[in-house]
C-alpha positions in Angstrom: -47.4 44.2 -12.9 -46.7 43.5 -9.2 -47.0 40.8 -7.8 -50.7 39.2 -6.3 -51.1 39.4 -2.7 -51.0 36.3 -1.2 -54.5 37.2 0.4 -56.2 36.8 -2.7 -58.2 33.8 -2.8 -60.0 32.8 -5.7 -63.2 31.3 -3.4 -63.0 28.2 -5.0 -61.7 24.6 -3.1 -58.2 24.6 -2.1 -58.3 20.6 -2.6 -55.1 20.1 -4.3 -53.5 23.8 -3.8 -52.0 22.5 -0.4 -48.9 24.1 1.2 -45.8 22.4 1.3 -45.7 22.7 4.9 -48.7 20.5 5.2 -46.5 17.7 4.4 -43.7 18.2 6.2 -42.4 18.3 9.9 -41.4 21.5 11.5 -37.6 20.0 11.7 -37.4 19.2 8.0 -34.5 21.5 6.7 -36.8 23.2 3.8 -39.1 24.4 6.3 -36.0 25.3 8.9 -35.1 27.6 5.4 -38.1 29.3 5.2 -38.4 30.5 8.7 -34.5 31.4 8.7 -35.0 34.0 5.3 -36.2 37.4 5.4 -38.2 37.0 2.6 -39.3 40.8 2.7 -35.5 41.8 1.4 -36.5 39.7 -2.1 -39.5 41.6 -2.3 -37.4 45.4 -1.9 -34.5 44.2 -4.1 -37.6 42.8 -7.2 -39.6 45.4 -6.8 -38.1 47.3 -9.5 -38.3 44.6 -12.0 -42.1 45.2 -11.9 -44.3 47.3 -14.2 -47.6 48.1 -13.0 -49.1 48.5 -16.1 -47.8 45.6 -18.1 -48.4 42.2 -18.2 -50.7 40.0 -15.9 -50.3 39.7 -12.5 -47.1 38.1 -11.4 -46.6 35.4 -8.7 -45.3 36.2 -5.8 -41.6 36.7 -4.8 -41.7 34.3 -2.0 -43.2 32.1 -4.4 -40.3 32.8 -7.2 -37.5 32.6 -4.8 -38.3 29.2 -3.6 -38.5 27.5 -6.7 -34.9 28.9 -7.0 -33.9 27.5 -3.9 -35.6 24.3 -4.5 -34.5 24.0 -8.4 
């Protein structure tokens, strides 16, 4: 299946699902990165990889790419 839309929120408290850029400055080279990639070029080249009707949902690309980078 595609990936979720990021839109979709579950309702329930974000307490601990905070964003990485909470906890950052603007200057720190992670969040430099993330401004710096066009993130929608991951999502055209994946896109393929997706079946819509198997499998759960999958997390996004954005998501999936930055673990990458961060691994």
């Amino acid at each position: 299946m595609h990936p979720r839309p990021d839109s979709q929120k579950s309702g329930q408290s974000e307490m601990f699902n905070r964003r990485l850029d909470d906890f950052l400055y603007e200057t720190h080279e992670i969040i430099k990165l993330a401004h710096y990639v066009d993130w929608n070029m991951f999502d055209r080249h994946y896109d393929s990889q997706y079946h819509p009707d198997h499998g759960a949902s999958a997390l996004p690309t954005r998501c999936m790419v930055s673990f990458l980078f961060l691994k």
